[in-house]
N, C-alpha and C positions, 0 to 999 in steps of 0.2 A: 028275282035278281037283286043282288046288294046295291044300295043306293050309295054311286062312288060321289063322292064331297068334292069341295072345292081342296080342302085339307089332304085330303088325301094323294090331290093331284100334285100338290104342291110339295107334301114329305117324299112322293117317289122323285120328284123332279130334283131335289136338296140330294137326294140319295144319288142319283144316277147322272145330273148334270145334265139330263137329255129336255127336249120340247116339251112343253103343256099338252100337245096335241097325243103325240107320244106318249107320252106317261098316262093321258087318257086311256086311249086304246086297248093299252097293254092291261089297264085296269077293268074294262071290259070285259075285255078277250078270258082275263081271268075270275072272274066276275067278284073285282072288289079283294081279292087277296093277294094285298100291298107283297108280300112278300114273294108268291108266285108270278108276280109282274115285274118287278126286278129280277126276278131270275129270268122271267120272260123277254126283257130288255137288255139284260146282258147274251143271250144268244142271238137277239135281232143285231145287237151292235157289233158281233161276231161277224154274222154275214153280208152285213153293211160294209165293214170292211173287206171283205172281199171282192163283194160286187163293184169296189171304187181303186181295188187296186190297180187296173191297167191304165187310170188318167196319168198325163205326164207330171210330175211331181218335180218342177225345175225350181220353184220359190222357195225361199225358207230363210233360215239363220245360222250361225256358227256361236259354237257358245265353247266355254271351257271353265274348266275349274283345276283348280292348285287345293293340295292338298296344304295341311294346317302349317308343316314344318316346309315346305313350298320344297320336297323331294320328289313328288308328282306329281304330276299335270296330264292333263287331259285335253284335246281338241277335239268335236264333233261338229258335223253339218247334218243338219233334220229338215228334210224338204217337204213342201206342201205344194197345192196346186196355183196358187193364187198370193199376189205379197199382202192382202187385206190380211188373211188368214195367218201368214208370215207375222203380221205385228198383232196381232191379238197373246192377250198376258197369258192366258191359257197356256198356248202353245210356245213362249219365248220358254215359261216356267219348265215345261217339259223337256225342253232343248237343254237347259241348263241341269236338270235331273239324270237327265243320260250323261250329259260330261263326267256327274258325281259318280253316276254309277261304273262307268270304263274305269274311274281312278280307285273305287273301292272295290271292284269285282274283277279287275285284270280279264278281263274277256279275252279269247283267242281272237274273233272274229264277230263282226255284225250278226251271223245267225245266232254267237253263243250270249253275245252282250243280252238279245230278247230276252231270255228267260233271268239276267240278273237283277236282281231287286231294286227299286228306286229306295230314296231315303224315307219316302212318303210309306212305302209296303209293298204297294202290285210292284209287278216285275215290269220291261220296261217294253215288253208287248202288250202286256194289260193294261199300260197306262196310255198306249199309241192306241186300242183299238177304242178304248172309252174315248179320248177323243178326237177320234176320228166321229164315232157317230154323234157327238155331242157338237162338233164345228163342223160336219158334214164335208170333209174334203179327204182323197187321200196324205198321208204321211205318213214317211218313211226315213229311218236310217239313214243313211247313204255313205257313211263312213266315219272312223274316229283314228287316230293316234293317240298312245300314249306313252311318256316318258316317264321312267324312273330312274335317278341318275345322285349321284352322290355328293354334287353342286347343286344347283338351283334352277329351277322351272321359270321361266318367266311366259308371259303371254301379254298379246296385244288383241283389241278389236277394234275393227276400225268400222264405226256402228254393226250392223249385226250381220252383213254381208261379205265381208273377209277377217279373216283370223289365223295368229300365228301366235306358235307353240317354238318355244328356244329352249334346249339342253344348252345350259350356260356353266363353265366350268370357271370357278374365282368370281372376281369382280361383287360391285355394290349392285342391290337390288335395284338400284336406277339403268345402271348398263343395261342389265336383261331388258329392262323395258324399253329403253330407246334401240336397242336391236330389233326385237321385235317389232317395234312401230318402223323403224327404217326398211324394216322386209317387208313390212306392208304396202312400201312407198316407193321402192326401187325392185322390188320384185327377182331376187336370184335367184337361179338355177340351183347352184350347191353352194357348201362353204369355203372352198376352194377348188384353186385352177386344176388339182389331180382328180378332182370329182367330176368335172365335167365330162359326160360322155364322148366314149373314144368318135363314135358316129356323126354327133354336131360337131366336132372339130375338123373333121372332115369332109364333111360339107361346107365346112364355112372356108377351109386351103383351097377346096377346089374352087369355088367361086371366088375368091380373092387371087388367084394363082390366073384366073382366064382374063377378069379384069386388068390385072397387072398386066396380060404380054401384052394386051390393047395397046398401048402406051406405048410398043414398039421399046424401050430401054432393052440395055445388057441383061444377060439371063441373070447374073448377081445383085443390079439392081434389084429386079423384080423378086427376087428372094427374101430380098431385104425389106420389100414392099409389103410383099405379103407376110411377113415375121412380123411386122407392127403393124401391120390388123390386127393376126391373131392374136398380140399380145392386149389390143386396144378391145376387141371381143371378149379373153377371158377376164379381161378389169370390169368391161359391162354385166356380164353373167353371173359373174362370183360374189359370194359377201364380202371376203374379205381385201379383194379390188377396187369395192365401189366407194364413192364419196359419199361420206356421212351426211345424210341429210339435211342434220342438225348444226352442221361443221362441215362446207364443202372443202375445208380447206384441210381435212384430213382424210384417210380413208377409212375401213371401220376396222382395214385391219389393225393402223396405228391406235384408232379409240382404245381397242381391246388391252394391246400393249401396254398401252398410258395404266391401265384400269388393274392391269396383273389377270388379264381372263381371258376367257377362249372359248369358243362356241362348238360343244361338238357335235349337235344336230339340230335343224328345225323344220318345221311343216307350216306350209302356210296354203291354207282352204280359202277359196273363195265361192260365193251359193252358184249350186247351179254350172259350173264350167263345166264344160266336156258334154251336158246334158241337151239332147239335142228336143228343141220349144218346137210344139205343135205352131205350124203358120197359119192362120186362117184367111184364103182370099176369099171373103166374103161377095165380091166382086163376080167373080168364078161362080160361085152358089149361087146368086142370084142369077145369072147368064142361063147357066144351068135347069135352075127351074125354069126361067119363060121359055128355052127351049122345049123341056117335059109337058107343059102347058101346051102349044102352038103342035105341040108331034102327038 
């Protein structure tokens, strides 16, 4: 059997990004033929990733990238299991790889983005299963937007756990970005009041409508009661309603005005919503075993 070096372990480990222990084994297993053991660890990292895809994958980042002449942009969220793993450079780098690549590869969808190339070479499943067995946790995609528009892309982060993506039409580079950052921070629904879903407006007459008879007024009052809620709800919800962050004493519809611009889309991701987090009552478990114990 070939006598594997300390060197040895160490040029597969530079090659694959994976453990000392790892890269041992594999050298082993293949007895000392560096190259048969990367190819050996890139099939173990294959099913490494599988075996870890059913963890819940709620942690991660949002990253984004603008293309050179800033006519696309890109927003992605890349989840992990754990927010240690979330701040590890490794994995922000990668987050930031796949933005590049939805802006240079126009992907239809998350299955098609996998096979598109990073800027790096592997594509951007080869570059999630490497490491994956290289930071030992699942991650995954979980979704991207992108804008291609004839204006200007702007983007905000708000550290690496919310991020928004603005189709900005006119205005100075600075506008998109205080848009941006104000959606970060006031959080709308849509960019105006005919965007709002027919459904929540409807829900929100009928409970403002039952509150109002409360009150016992003329049925016209109450009409009138309930027309400035609603009016006061789609100023809450909408972008172009709300009070500028930055300037409460405008709205953002005037900003834009002031500025000659107009916003005709945005998306704004935050890590992990909608995702539903493993609870663990630890409490329960241990209850549990002293009763297993005792029965």
């Amino acid at each position: 059997m070939a006598e594997i070096t300390a060197k040895m372990v160490a040029d597969l480990r530079a090659a694959t990004g994976l453990g000392m222990m790892e890269c041992k084994k594999a050298l082993v297993e293949t007895e000392g033929d560096v190259k048969a053991a990367e190819e050996l660890l890139r099939i173990k990292s294959g099913a490494k990733a599988s075996k870890l895809a059913g963890r819940t994958a709620a942690e991660g980042v949002v990253a984004q990238f603008i293309s050179a002449d800033g006519k696309v942009g890109a927003l992605v969220e890349v989840n992990c299991e754990t927010d240690f793993v979330g701040k590890d450079e490794g994995f922000v780098a990668f987050a930031k790889a796949v933005a590049q690549a939805v802006v240079t590869g126009n992907p239809a969808d998350v299955e098609a983005l996998a096979a598109v190339a990073t800027a790096e070479g592997p594509t951007v499943e080869e570059a999630r299963k490497a490491l994956i067995a290289k930071l030992g946790e699942n991650m995954s995609v979980r979704r991207f937007v992108r804008y291609e528009t004839a204006g200007k892309v702007a983007a905000y982060l708000h550290g690496a756990k919310i991020g928004v993506l603005v189709d900005l039409a006119g205005g100075e580079e600075q506008v998109g970005k205080d848009v941006a950052m104000h959606i970060a921070a006031s959080k709308p629904i849509c960019v105006s009041k005919e965007q709002v879903p027919a459904e929540n407006l409807e829900t929100e007459r009928r409970i403002y409508t039952e509150q109002a008879a409360q009150s016992g007024k003329p049925a016209d009052i109450v009409a009138k009661m309930v027309e400035g809620r609603i009016n006061k709800y789609l100023a809450e919800v909408t972008l172009l309603g709300q009070q500028f962050v930055k300037n409460p004493d405008i709205t953002v519809e005037k900003l834009l005005k002031d500025n000659q611009a107009a916003v005709n889309a945005f998306t704004m991701f935050v890590v992990g919503e909608g995702i539903e987090k493993k609870v663990e009552d630890y409490a329960a478990e241990v209850a549990a075993a002293a009763a297993a114990i005792k029965g």
